[in-house]
N, C-alpha and C positions, 0 to 999 in steps of 0.2 A: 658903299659901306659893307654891305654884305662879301666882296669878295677878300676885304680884312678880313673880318669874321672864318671864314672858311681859310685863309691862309693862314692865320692862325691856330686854327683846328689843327690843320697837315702838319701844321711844324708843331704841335705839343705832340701828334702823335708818331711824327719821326723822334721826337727828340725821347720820346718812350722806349720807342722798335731800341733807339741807339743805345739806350739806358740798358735796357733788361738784354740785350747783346754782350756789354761792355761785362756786365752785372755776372751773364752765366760762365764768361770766356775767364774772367778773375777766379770764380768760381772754381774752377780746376787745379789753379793755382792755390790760393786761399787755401782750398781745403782738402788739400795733398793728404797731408801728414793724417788726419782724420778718414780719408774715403780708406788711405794704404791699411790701418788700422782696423776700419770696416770691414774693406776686402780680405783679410787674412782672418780675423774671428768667423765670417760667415763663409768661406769658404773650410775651414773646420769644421763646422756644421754642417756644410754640404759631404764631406768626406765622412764624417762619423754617418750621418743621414745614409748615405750611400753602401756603405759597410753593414749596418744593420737591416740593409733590405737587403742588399745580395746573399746574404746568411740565411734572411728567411724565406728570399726566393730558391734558395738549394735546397733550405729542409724542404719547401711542399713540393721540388724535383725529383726530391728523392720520396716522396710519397708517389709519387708519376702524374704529377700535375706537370704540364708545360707553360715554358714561359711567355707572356703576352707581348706582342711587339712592341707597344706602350710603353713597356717597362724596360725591353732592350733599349729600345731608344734612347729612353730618360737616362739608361746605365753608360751606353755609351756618348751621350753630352756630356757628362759627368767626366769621365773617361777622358773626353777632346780638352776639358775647358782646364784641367788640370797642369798640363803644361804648358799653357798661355799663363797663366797665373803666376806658376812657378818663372816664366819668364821676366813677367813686370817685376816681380821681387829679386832676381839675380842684377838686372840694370839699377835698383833703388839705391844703391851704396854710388853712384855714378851722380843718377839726379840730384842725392842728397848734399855731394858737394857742390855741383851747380847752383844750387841752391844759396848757399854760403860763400860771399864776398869780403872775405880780409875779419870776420865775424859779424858783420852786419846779415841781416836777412834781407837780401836782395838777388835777385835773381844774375848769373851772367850770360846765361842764354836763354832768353823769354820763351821764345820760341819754341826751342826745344822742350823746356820747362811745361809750357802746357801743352805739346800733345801728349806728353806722360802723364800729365796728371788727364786731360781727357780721357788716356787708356786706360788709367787707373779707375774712373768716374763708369767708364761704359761696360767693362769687367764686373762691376763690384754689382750694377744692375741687373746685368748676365745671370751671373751666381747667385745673386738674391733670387730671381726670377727660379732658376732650379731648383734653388732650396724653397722654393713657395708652392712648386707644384706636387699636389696631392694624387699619389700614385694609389 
């Protein structure tokens, strides 16, 4: 009786593992249109964010303070992550009819479909992540 019990257990908890798998992989898809959205407001923020420090790291340059590696750093991730961005969004006119089957919302290429919106998901966390760090 007991090794019911326990095969039991393993299978509610594969059938979890498989659930919350199935759950984040849809996820990408699902919520395309909203992360794309995401990622373009906060990555304006990271842009506007990034412009008003570089302004105010030149005025204390020009007092003859120098710049702290920390902050080149931050400048240029900023700098990197800019045309990875601009990337995802010149392919979104491509995805977007992938997307659209005869006017249904259905996908024609799954596949392809979510590793974009994964790229889109892991970008949009990137950019957050920079626009949260306190320089």
């Amino acid at each position: 009786m007991g090794s019911c019990i326990s095969f039991s257990l393993s299978c509610d908890q594969c059938t979890n593992q498989i659930f919350q798998w199935l759950c984040i992989r849809r996820g990408y898809i699902h919520n395309l249109e909203k992360n794309l959205k995401a990622l373009e407001t906060t990555m304006e923020e990271l842009q506007a964010k990034r412009d008003d420090f570089s302004k105010s790291v030149e005025r204390e340059e020009d007092k003859g303070l120098k710049r702290l590696s920390q902050i080149q750093v931050w400048l240029t991730r900023v700098d990197t992550i800019k045309p990875q961005v601009n990337a995802i969004f010149s392919v979104k006119p491509v995805e977007s009819q992938r997307l659209s089957l005869c006017g249904f919302c259905c996908s024609t290429n799954l596949k392809s479909r979510y590793r974009y919106g994964k790229r889109v998901f892991m970008m949009l966390k990137e950019v957050q992540n920079l626009n949260s760090n306190d320089l």
